[in-house]
C-alpha positions in Angstrom: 112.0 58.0 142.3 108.1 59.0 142.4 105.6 57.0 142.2 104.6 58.3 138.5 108.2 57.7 137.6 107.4 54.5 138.6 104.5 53.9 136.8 106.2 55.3 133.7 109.5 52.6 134.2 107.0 49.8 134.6 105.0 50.5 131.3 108.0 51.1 129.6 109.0 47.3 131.2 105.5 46.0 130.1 105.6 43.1 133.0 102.8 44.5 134.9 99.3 45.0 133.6 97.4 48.0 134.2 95.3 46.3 137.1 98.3 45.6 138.9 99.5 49.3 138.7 96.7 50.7 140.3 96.6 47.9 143.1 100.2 48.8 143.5 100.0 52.2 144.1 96.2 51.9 145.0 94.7 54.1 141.9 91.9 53.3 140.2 92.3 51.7 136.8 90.6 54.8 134.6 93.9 57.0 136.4 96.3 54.7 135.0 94.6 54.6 131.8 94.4 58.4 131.5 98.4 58.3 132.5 98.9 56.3 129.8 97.2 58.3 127.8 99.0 61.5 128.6 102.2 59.6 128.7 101.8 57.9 124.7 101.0 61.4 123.7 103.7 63.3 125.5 106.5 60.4 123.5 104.2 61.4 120.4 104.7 65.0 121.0 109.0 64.5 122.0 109.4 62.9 119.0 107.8 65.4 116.6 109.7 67.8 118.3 112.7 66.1 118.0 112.3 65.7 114.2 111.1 69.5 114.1 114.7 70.3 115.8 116.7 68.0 113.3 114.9 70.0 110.3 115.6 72.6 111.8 119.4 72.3 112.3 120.0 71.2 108.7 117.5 74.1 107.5 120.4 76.2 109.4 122.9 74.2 107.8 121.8 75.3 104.6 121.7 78.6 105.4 119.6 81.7 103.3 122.5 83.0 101.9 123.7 79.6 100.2 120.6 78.9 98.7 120.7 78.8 94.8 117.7 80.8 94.2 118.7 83.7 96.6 122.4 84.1 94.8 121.0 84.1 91.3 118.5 86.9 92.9 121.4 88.7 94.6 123.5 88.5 91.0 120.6 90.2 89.4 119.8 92.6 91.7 124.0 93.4 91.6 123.8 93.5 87.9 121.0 95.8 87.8 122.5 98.5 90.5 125.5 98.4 88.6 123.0 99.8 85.5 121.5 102.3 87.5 124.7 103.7 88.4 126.0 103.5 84.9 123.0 104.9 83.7 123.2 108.1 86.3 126.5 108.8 85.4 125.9 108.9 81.9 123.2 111.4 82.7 125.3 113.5 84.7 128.3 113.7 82.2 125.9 114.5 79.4 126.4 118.0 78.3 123.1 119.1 76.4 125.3 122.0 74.3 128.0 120.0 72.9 125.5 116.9 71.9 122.3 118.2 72.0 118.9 115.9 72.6 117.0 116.9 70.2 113.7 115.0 71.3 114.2 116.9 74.4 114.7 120.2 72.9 111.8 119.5 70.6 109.7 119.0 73.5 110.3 121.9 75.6 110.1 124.4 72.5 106.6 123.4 72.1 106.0 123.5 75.6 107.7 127.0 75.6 105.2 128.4 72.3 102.1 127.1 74.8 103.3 129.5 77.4 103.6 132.2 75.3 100.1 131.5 73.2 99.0 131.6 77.0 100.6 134.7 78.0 99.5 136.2 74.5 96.1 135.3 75.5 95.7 136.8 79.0 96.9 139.7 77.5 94.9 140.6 75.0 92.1 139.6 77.3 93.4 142.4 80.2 93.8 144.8 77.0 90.0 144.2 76.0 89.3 144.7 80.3 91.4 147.5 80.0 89.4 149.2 77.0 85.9 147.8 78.6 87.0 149.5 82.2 88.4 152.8 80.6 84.9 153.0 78.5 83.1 152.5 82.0 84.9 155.2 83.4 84.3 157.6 80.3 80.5 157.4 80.9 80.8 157.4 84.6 82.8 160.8 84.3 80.1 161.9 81.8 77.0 161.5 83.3 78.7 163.3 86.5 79.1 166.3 84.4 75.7 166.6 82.7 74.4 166.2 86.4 76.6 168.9 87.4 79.1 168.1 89.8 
């Protein structure tokens, strides 16, 4: 046994003061005060660790999957990819001719008449270019002749 495994025996003991320690083992008494020290904090720290392990364990014991809140989460989230796959399948099996969504059809008819008003609109703007390009031309053509080439 060493002579701090001694030391640590003894004051567990309490029969010897801390003069006679450091006579004993011929230390001065601020040594064996500062062992003391480190010794009273190093039970403090064992036993919070000891108490953190036995939380531990029965946090374990109780493990995530058991908890109450995380299996009323789990039902939901169960329940609601059930809906999502309910809901795609209905989507898929949908034929637009036989039952026809009318909102939708609504929808991309007036979506369809913009397109056209658009395409209607460029082309009466490349007909007025058109006209405005072939007049250009005209008088072009015309003033080469009167120049006479």
């Amino acid at each position: 046994m060493t002579k701090y495994e001694d030391l640590i025996k003894q004051r567990k003991n309490k029969d010897t003061s801390v003069d006679a320690i450091a006579k004993k083992y011929k230390m001065n008494v601020v040594d064996v005060k500062t062992m003391q020290e480190w010794k009273e904090k190093y039970e403090k720290e064992r036993k919070l660790r000891q108490e953190a392990e036995n939380e531990m364990v029965l946090i374990k014991g109780i493990t995530v999957t058991n908890s109450p809140e995380l299996r009323v989460a789990n039902n939901e989230i169960n329940d609601l990819k059930n809906k999502i796959a309910d809901l795609e399948e209905s989507v898929k099996s949908k034929d637009y001719f036989e039952k026809p969504d009318y909102k939708f059809l609504v929808e991309e008819n007036l979506n369809l008449r913009r397109r056209i008003t658009e395409l209607e609109q460029e082309v009466l703007e490349t007909k007025a270019d058109n006209t405005k390009l072939a007049r250009q031309v005209e008088d072009k053509i015309d003033k080469l002749r009167k120049s006479g080439m």
